[in-house]
C-alpha positions in Angstrom: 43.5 28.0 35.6 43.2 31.6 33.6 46.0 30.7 32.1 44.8 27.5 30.7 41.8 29.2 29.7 43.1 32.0 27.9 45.4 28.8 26.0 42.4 27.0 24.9 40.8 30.3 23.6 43.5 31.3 21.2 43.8 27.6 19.8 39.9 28.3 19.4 40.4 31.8 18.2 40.5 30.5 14.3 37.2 28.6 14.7 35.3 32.1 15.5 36.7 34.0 13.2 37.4 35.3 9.4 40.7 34.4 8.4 42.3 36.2 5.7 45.2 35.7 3.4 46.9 36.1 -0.2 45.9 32.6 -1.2 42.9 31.2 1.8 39.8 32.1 2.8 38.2 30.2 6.0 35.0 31.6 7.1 33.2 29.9 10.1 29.6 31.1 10.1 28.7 29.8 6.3 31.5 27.3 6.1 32.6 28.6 2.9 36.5 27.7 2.1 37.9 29.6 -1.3 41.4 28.8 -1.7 43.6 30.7 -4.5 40.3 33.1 -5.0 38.0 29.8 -6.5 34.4 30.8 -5.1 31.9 27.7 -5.3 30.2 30.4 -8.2 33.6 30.2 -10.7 33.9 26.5 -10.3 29.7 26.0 -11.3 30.6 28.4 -13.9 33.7 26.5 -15.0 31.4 23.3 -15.0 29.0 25.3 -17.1 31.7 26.2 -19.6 32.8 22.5 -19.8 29.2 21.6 -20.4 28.8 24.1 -23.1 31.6 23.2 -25.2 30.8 19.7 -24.9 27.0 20.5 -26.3 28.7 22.5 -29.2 30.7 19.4 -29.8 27.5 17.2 -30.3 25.2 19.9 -31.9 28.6 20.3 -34.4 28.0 16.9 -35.2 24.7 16.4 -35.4 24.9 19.4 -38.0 27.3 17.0 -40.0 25.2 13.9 -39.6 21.9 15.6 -40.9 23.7 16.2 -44.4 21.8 19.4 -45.3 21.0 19.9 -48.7 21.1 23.6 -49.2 19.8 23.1 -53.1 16.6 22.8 -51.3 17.1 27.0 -50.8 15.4 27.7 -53.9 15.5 31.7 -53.4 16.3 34.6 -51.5 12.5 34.1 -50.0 13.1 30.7 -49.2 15.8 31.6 -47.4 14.5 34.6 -45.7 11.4 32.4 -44.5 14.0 29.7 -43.1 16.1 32.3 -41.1 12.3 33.7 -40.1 11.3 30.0 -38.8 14.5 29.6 -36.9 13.8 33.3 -35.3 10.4 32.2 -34.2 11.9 28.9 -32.7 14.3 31.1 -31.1 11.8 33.4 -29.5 9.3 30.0 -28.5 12.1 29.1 -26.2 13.0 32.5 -25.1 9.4 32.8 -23.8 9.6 28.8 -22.2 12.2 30.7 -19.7 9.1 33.8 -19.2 6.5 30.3 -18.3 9.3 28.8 -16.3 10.3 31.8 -14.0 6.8 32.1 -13.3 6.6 28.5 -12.2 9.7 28.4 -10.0 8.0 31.9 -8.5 4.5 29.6 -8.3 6.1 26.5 -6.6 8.9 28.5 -4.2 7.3 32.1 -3.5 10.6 33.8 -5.1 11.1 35.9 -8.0 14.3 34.5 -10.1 15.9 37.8 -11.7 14.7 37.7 -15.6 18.3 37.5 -16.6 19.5 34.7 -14.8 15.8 32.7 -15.5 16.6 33.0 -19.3 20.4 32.7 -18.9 19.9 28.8 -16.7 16.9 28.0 -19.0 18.4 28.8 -22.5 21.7 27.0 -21.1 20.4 24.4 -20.4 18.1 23.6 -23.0 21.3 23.6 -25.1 22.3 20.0 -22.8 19.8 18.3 -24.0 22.0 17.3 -26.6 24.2 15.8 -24.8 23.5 12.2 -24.8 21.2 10.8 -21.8 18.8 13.2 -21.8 19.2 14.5 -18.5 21.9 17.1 -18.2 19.5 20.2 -18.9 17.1 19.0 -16.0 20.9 18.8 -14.1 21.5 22.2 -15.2 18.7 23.7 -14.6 19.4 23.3 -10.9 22.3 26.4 -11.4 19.2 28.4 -10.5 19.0 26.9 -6.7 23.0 27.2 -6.6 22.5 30.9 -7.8 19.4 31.8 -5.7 20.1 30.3 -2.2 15.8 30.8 -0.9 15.4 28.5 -4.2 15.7 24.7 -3.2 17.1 22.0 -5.7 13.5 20.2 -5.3 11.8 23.5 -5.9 13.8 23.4 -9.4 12.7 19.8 -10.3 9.1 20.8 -9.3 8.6 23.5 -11.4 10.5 21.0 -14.0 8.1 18.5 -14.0 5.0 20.7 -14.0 6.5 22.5 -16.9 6.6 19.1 -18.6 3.4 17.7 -17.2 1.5 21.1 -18.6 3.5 20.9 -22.4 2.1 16.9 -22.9 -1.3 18.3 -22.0 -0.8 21.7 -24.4 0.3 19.2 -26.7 -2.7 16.5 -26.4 -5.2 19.3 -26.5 -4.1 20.6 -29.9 -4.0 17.2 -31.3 -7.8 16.8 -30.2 -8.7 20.2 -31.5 -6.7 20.1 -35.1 -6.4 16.1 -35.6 -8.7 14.3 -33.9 -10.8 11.8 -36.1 -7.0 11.8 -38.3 -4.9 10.6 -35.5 -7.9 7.9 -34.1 -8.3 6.7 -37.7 -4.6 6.1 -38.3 -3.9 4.8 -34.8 -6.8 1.9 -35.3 -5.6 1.2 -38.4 -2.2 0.2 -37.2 -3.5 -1.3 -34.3 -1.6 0.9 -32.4 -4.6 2.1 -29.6 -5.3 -1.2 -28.0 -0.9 -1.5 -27.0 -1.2 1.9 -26.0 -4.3 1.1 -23.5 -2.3 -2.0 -22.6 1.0 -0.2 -21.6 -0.8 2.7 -19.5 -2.6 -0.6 -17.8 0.8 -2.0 -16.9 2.5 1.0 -16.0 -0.3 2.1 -13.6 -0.3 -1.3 -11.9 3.5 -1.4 -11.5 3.0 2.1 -9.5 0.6 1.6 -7.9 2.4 -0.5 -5.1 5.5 1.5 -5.9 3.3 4.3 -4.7 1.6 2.4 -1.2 5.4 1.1 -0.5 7.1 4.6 -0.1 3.7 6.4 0.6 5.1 8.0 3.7 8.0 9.2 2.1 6.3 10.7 -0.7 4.2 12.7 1.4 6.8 13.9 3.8 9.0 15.2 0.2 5.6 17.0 -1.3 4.8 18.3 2.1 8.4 19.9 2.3 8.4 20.9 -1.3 5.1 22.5 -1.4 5.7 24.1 1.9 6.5 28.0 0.0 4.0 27.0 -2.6 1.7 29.7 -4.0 -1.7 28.4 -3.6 -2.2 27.2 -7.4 -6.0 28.1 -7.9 -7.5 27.4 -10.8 -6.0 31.4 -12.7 -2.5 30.1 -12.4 -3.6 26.9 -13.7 -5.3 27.7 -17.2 -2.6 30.2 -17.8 0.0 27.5 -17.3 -1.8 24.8 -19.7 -2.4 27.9 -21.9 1.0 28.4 -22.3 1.7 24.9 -22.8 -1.4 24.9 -25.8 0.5 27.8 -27.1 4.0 26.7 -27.2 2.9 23.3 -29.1 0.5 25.4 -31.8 4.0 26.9 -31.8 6.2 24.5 -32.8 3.7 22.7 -35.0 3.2 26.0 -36.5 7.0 25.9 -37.8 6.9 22.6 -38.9 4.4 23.5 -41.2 5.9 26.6 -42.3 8.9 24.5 -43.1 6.7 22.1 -45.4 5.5 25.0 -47.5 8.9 26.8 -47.6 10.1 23.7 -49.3 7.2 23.5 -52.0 4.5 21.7 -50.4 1.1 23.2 -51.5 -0.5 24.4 -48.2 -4.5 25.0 -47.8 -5.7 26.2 -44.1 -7.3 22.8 -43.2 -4.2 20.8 -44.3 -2.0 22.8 -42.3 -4.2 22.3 -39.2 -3.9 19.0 -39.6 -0.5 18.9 -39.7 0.3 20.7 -37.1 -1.6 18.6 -35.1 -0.3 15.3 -36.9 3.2 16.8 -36.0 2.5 17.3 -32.4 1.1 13.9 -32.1 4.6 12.8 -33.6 6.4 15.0 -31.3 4.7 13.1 -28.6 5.6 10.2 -29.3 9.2 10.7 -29.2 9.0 12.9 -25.8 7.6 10.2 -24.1 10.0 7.4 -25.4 13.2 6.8 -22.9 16.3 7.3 -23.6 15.3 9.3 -27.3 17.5 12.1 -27.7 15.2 14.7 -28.1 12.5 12.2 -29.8 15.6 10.9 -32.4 14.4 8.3 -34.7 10.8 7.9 -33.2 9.2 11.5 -34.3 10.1 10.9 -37.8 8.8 7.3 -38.1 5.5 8.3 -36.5 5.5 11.3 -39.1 6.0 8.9 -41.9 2.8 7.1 -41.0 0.4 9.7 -40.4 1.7 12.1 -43.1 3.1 10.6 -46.1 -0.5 9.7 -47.4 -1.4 13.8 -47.3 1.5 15.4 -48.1 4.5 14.5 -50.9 6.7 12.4 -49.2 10.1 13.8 -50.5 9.1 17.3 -49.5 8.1 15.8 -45.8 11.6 13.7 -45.9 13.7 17.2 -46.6 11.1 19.0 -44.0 12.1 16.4 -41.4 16.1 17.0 -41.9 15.4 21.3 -42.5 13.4 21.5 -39.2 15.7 19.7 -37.2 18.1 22.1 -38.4 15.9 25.4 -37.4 15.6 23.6 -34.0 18.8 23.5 -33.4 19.5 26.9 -34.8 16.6 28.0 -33.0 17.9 27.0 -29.3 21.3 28.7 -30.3 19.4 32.1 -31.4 17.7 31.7 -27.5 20.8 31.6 -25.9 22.3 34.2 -28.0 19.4 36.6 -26.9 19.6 35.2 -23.2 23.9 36.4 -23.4 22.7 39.6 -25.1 20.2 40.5 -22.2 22.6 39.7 -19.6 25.2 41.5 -20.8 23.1 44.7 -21.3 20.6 44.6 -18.2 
């Protein structure tokens, strides 16, 4: 019977212990396999490469489809101011990764090292241009992979509060900058009564959406919020102030763009458009399956700003700011590289 016994153990030896070799790697107590030195780390960084390259590929060509006329670089100034607008976009998104690390620490109870928050966010954001509008949420989830106390739902939280806060940033600087504008347009083109309409509809197909898997939306909130901070009204504000921020932001640059390119700016006017812009920007954030807003932000700002500004200076501020966007995401990710490399 010993002998037996001792028989069984060494066929069971493996299961209890590390194996080591030139080319495997079997240990029991995480279940981790590497095989020819491939840890489940190089292969998401091997994925990430792929995804990069293909991102270049499509920011590469939309670069060649915007046709950018670089007449419109009148002077040295102009061109200074350009560079300065795409540094300021740059740094916008660079501080998106500050509110974001501070959400994922809000919704999970862990602190993301600073370098890998703005390494995963700045990464990321470069996906969105990948077609289907998805793979920077998708990538965003590296920082569960790389932080094991961070969950994958944890990730999408803090995604969709991030988003959730921005519309609302967004909405309030549109009320403060361009309210009686964007009312007055919207009636004229009929537009408010179909937007009433389609919130109707859309709450009433949730609604028993909602009671139907009411049980197992609670259970996945419960288990999602369960390492929440408690998110009192402080962290609140400061989140939707961020959000305000980020949008005065962005609308800020649009306008900067418009004046770089000739259009005679007065402080009122440029209020107004940054608010106009934002209510633009909207427009195409919340429309499915826009890259980015593609083709709906510019219509929108077609309506509500050709009748106040020159409408060939807005046309080649529409194609230059797309541009500083771009160039803008790739200055964050160049800073994001820089920091990791050095901290």
């Amino acid at each position: 019977m010993s002998t037996v016994k001792e028989g069984f153990k060494k066929i069971m030896e493996p299961l209890n212990m590390t194996l080591d070799s030139e080319d495997h790697e079997f240990v029991n107590e995480d279940t981790t396999y590497k095989k020819n030195n491939i840890s489940p780390k190089k292969l998401i960084s091997y994925a990430g490469f792929v995804l990069m390259i293909i991102s270049l590929i499509f920011i590469a060509r939309r670069f060649m489809t915007y046709g950018i006329d670089f007449s419109l670089l009148t002077s040295p100034l102009v061109v200074i101011g350009v560079l300065a607008v795409a540094l300021l976009e740059g740094l916008g998104i660079i501080g998106a990764s500050f509110n974001y690390r501070a959400l994922i620490k809000n919704v999970s109870g862990v602190q993301a090292p600073m370098k890998l928050a703005m390494d995963v966010y700045t990464t990321s954001n470069l996906y969105k241009y990948i077609p289907g509008g998805v793979m920077y949420v998708l990538g965003r989830n590296r920082l569960a992979l790389e932080e094991e106390e961070i969950t994958h739902g944890q990730v999408t939280l803090a995604t969709i509060i991030e988003g959730a806060t921005i519309v609302v940033g967004a909405i309030v600087v549109i009320a403060v900058f361009a309210f009686d504008i964007s009312v007055r347009f919207l009636s004229d083109v009929a537009i408010l009564p179909m937007i009433f309409i389609g919130i109707a509809i859309a709450v009433l197909i949730l609604i028993p959406i909602v009671f139907y898997f009411r049980d197992h939306i609670k259970n996945n909130i419960t288990k999602l919020t369960s390492k929440m901070e408690k998110l009192g009204f402080e962290i609140i504000i400061k989140r939707i102030g961020f959000g305000i921020l980020l949008m005065f932001l962005l609308g800020l640059t649009f306008t900067l763009t418009l004046t770089l390119l000739g259009q005679p700016m007065t402080l009122p006017l440029g209020l107004s458009i940054v608010g106009l812009f934002l209510l633009a920007w909207l427009a195409g954030f919340l429309t499915p399956g826009a890259p980015s807003g593609l083709g709906i932000r510019e219509a929108v700002m077609l309506l509500f700003l050709g009748a106040i500004v020159n409408v060939d200076i807005l046309l080649a501020a529409m194609v230059m700011h797309r541009v500083l966007t771009v160039v803008g995401d790739l200055v964050a990710y160049a800073i994001a590289l820089g920091y990791k490399k050095l901290a």
